[in-house]
Biopython code that builds the backbone (N, CA, C, O; Angstrom):
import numpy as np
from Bio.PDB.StructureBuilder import StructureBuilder

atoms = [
    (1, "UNK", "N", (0.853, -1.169, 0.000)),
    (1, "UNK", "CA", (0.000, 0.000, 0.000)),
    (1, "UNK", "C", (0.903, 1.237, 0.000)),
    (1, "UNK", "O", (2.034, 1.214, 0.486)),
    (2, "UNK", "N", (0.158, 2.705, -0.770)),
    (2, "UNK", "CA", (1.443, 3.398, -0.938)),
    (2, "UNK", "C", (0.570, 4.612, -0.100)),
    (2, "UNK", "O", (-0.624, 4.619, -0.401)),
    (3, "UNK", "N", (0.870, 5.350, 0.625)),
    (3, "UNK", "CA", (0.181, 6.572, 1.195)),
    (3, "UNK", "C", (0.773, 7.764, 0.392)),
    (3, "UNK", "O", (1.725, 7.521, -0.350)),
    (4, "UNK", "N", (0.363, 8.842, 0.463)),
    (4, "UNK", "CA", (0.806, 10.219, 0.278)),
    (4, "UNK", "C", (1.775, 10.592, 1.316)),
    (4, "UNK", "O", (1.539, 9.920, 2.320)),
    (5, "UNK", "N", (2.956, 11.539, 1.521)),
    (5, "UNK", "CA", (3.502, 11.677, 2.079)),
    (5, "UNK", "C", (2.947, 12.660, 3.476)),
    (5, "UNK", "O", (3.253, 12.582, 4.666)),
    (6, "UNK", "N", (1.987, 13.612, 2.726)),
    (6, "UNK", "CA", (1.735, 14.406, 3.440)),
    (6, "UNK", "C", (0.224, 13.507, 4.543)),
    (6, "UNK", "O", (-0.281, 14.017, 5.543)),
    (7, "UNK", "N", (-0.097, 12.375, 4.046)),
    (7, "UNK", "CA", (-1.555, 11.916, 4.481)),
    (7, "UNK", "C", (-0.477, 11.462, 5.446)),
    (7, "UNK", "O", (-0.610, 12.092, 6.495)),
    (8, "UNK", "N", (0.555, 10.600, 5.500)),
    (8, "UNK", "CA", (1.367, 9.887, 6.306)),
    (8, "UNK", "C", (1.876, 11.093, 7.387)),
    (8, "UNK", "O", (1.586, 10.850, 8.559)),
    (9, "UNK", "N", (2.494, 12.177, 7.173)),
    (9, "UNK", "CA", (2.714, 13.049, 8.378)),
    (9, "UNK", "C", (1.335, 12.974, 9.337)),
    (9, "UNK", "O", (1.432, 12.662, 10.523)),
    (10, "UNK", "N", (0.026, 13.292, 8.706)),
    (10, "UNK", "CA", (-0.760, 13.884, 9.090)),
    (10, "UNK", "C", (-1.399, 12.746, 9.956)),
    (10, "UNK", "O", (-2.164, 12.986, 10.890)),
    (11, "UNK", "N", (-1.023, 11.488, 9.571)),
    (11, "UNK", "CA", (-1.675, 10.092, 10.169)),
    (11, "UNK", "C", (-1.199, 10.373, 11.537)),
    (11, "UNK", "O", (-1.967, 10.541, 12.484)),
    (12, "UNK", "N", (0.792, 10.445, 11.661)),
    (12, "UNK", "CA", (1.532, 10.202, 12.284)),
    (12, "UNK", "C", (1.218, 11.346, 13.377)),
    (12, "UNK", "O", (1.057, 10.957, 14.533)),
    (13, "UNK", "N", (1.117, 12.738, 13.104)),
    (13, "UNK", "CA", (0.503, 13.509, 14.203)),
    (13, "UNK", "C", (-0.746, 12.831, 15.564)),
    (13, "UNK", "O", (-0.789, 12.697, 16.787)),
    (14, "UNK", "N", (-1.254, 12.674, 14.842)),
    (14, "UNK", "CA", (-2.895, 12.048, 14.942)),
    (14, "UNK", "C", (-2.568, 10.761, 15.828)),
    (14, "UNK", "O", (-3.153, 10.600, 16.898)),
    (15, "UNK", "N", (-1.823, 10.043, 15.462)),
    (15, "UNK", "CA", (-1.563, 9.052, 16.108)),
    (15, "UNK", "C", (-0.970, 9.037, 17.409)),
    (15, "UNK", "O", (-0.998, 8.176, 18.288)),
    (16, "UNK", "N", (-0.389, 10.242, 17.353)),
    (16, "UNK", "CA", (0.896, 10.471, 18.176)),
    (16, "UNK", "C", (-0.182, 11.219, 19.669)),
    (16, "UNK", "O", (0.005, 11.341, 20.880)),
    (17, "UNK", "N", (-1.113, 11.507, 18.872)),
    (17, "UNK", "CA", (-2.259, 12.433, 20.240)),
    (17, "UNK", "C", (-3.452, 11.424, 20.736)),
    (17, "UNK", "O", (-4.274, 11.608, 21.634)),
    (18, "UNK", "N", (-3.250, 10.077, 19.691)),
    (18, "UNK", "CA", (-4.084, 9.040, 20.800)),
    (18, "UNK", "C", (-3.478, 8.128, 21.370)),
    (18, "UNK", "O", (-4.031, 7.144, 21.862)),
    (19, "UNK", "N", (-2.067, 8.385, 21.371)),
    (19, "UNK", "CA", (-1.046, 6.964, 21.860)),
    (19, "UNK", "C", (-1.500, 6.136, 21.342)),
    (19, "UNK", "O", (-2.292, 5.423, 21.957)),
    (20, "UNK", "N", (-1.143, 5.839, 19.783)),
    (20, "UNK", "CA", (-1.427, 4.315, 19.158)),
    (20, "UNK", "C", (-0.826, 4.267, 18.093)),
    (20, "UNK", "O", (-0.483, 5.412, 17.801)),
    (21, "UNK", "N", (-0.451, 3.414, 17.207)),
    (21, "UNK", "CA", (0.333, 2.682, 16.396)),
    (21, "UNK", "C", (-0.327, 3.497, 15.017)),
    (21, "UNK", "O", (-1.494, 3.849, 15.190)),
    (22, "UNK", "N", (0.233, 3.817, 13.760)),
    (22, "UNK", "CA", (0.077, 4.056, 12.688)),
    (22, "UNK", "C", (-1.179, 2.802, 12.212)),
    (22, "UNK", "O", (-2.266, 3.045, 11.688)),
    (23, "UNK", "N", (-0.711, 1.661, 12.523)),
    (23, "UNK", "CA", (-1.341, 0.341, 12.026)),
    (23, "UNK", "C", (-2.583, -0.103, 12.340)),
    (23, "UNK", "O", (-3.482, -0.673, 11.722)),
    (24, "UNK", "N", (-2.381, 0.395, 13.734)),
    (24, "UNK", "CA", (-4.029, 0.267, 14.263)),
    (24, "UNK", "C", (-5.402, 1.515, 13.886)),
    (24, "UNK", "O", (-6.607, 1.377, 13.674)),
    (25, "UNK", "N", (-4.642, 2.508, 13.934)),
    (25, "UNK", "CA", (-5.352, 3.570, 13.529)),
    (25, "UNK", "C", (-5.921, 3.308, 12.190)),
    (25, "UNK", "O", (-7.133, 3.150, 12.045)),
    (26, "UNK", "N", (-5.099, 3.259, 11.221)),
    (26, "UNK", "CA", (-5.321, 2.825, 10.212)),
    (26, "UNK", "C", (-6.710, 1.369, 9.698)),
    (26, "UNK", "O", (-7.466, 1.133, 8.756)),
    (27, "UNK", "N", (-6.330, 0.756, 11.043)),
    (27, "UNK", "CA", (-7.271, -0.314, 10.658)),
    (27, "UNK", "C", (-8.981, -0.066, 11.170)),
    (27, "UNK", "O", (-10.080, -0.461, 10.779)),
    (28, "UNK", "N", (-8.423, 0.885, 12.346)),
    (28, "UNK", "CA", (-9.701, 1.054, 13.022)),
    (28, "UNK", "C", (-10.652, 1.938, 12.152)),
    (28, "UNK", "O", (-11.883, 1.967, 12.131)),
    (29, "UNK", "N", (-9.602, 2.751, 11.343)),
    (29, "UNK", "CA", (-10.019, 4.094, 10.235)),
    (29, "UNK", "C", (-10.979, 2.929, 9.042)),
    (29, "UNK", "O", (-12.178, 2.992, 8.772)),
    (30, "UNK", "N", (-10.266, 2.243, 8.682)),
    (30, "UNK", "CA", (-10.708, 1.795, 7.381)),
    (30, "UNK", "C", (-12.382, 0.730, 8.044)),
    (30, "UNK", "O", (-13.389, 0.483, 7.381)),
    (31, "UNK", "N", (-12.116, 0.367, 9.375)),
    (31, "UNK", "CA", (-13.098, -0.401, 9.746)),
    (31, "UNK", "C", (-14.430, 0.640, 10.050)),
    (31, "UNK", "O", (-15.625, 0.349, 10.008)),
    (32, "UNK", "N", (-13.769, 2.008, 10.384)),
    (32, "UNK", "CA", (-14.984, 2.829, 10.217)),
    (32, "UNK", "C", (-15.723, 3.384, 8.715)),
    (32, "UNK", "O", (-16.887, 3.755, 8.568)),
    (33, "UNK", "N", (-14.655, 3.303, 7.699)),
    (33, "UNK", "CA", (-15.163, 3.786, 6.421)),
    (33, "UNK", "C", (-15.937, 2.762, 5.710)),
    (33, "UNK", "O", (-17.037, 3.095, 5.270)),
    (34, "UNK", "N", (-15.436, 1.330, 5.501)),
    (34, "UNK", "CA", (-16.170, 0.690, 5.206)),
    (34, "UNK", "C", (-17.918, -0.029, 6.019)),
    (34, "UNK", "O", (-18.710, -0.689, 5.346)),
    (35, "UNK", "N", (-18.063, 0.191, 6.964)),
    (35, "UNK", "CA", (-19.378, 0.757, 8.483)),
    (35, "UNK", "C", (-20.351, 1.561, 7.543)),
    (35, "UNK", "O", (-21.409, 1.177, 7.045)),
    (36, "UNK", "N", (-19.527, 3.144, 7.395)),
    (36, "UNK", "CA", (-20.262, 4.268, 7.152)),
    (36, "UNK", "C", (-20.499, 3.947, 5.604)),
    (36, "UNK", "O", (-21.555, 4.454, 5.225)),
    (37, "UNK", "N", (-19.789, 3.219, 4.558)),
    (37, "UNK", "CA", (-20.012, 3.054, 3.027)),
    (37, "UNK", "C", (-21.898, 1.498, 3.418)),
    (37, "UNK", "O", (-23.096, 1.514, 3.135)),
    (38, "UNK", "N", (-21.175, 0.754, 3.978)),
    (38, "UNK", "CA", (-22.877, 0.223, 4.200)),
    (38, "UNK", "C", (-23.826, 0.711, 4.574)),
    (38, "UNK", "O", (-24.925, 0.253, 4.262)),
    (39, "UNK", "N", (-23.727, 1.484, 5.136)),
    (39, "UNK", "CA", (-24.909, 2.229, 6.076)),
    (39, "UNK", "C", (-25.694, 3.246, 4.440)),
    (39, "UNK", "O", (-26.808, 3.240, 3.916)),
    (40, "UNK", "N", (-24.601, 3.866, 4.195)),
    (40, "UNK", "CA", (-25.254, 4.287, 3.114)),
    (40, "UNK", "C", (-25.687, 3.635, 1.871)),
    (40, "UNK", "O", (-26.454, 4.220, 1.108)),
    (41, "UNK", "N", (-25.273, 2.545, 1.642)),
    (41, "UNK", "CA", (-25.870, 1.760, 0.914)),
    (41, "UNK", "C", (-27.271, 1.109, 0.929)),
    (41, "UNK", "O", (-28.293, 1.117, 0.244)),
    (42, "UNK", "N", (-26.877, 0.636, 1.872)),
    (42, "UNK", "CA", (-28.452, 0.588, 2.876)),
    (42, "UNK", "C", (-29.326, 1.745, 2.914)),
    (42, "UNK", "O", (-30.491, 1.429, 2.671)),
    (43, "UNK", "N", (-29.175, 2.817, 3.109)),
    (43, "UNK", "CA", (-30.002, 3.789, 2.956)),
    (43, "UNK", "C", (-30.410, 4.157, 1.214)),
    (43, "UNK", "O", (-31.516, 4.422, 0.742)),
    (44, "UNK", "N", (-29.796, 4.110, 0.897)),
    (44, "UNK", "CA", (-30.287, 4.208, -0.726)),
    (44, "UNK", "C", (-31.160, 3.281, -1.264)),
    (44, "UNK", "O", (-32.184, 3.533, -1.898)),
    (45, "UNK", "N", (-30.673, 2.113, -0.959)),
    (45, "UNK", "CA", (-31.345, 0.901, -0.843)),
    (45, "UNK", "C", (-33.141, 0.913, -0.301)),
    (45, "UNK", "O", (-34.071, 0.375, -0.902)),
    (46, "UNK", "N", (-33.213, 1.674, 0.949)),
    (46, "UNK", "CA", (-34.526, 2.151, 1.789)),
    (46, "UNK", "C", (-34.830, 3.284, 0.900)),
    (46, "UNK", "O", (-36.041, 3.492, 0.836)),
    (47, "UNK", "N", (-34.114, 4.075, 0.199)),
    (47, "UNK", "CA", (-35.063, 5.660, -0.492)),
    (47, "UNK", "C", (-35.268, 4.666, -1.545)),
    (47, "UNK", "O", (-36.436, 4.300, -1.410)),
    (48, "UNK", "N", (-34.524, 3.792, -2.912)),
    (48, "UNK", "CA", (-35.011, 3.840, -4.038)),
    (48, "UNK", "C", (-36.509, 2.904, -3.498)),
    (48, "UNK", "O", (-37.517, 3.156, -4.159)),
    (49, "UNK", "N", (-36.655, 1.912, -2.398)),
    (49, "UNK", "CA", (-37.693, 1.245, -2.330)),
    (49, "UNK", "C", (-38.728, 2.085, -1.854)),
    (49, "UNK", "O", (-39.809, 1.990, -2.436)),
    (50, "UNK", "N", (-38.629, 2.853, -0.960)),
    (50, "UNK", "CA", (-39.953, 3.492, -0.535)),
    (50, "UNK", "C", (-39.954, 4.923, -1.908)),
    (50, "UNK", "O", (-40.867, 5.749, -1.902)),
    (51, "UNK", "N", (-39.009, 4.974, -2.786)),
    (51, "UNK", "CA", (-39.318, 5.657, -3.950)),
    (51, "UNK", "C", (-40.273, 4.919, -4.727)),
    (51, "UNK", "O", (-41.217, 5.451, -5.311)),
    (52, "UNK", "N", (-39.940, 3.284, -4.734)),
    (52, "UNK", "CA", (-41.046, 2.422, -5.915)),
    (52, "UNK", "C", (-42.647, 2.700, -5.011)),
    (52, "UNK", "O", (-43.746, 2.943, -5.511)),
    (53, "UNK", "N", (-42.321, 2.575, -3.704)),
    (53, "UNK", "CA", (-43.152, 1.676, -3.071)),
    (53, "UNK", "C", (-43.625, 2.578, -1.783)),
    (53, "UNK", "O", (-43.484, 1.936, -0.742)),
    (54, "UNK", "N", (-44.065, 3.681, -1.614)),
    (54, "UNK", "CA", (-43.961, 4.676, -0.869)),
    (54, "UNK", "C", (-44.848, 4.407, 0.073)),
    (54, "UNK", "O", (-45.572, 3.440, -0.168)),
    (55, "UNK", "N", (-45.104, 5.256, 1.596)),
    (55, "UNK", "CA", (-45.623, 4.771, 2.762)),
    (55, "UNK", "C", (-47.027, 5.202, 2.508)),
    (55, "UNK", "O", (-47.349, 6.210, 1.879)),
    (56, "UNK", "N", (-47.896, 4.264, 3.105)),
    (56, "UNK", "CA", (-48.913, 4.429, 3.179)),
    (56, "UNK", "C", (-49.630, 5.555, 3.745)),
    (56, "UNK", "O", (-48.788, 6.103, 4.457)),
    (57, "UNK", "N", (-50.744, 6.225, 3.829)),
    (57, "UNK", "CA", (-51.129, 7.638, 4.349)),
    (57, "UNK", "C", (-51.000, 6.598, 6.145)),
    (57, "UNK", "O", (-50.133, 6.919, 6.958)),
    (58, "UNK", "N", (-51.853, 5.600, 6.394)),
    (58, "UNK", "CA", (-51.983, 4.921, 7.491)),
    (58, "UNK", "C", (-51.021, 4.437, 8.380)),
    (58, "UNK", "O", (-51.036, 4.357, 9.609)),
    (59, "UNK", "N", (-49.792, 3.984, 7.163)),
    (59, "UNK", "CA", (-48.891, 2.531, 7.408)),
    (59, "UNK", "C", (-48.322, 2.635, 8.891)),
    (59, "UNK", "O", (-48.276, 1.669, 9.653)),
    (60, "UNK", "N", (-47.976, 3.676, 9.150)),
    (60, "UNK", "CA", (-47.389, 3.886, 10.818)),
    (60, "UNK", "C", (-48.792, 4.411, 11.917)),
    (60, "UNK", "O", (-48.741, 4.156, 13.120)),
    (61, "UNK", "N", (-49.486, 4.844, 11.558)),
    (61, "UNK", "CA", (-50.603, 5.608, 12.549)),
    (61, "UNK", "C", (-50.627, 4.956, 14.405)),
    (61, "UNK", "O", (-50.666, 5.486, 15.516)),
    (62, "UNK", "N", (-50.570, 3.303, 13.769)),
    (62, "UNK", "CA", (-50.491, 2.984, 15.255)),
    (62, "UNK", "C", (-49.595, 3.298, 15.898)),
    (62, "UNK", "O", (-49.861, 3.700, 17.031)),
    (63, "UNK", "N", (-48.370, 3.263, 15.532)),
    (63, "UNK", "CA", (-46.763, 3.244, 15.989)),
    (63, "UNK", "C", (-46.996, 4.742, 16.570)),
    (63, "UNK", "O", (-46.971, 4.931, 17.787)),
    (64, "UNK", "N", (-47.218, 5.776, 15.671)),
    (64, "UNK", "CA", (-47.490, 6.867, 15.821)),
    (64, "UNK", "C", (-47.839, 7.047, 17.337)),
    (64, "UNK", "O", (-47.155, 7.628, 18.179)),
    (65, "UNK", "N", (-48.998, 6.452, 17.500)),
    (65, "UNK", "CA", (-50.119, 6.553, 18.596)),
    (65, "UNK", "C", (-49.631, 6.147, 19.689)),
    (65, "UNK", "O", (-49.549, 6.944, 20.624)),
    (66, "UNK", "N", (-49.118, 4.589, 19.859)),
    (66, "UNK", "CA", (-47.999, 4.264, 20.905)),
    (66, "UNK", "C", (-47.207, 5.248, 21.536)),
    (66, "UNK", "O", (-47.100, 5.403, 22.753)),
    (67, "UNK", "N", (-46.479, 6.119, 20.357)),
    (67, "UNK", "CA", (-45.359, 6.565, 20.319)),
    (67, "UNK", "C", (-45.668, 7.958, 21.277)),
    (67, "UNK", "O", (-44.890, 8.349, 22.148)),
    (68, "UNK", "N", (-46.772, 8.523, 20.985)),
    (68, "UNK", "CA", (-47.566, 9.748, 21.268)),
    (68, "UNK", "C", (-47.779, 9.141, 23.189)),
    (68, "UNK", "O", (-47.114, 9.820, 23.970)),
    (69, "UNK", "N", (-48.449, 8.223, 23.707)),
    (69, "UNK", "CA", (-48.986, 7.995, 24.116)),
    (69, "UNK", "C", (-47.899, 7.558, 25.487)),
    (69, "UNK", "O", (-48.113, 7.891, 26.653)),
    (70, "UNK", "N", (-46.815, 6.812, 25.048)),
    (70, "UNK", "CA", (-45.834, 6.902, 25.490)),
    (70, "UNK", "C", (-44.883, 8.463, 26.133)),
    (70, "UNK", "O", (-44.080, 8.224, 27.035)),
    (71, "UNK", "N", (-44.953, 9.324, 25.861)),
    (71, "UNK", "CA", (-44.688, 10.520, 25.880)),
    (71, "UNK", "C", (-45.167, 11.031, 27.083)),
    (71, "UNK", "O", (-44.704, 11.258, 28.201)),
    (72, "UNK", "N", (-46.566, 11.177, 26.334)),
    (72, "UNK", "CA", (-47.914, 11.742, 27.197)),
    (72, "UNK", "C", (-47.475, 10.920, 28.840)),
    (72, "UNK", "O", (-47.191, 11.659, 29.782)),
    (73, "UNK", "N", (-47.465, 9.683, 28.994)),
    (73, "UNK", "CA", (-47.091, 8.777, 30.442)),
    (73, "UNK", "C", (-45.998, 9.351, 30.783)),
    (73, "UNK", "O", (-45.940, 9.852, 31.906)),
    (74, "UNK", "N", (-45.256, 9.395, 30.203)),
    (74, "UNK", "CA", (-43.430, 9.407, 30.802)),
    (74, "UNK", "C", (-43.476, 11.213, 31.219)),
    (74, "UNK", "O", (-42.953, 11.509, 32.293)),
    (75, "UNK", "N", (-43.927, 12.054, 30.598)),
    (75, "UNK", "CA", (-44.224, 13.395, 31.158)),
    (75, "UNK", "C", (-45.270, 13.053, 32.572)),
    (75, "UNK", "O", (-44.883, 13.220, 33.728)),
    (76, "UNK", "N", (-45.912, 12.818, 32.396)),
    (76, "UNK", "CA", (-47.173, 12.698, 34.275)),
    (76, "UNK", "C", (-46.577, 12.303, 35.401)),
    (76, "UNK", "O", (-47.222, 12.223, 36.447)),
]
sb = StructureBuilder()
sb.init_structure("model")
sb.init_model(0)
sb.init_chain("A")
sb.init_seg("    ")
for serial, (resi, resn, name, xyz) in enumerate(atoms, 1):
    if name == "N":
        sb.init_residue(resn, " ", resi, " ")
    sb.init_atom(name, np.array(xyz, "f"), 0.0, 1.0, " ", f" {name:<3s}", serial, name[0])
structure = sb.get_structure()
């Protein structure tokens, strides 16, 4: 793997202010980018379907109501 010189200073700072290894950072980094690349996949995934297939005027109302109702208790 080849870094930029300047991404590599900038790693090495960074690293140097959480007490940890270039290597781990690095892994923990890439274990967060590839996390945040599913998540959005997944979400696109949820817009193009509720784009085909969009929510009902009803589809939540109960949840809604729970949800409302729940509130209303936890305030009294």
């Amino acid at each position: 793997m080849t870094i930029d010189e300047d991404l590599v200073v900038a790693v090495d700072e960074v690293v140097k202010k959480l007490k940890t290894t270039r290597s781990s950072f690095i892994r923990e980094t890439l274990r967060e980018a590839i996390h945040q690349f599913k998540v959005r996949e997944q979400e696109l995934k949820h817009r193009k379907g509720y784009g085909r297939k969009p929510v009902g005027k009803d589809e939540f109302s109960v949840w809604e109501k729970k949800r409302n109702l729940s509130r209303v208790e936890a305030a009294n």
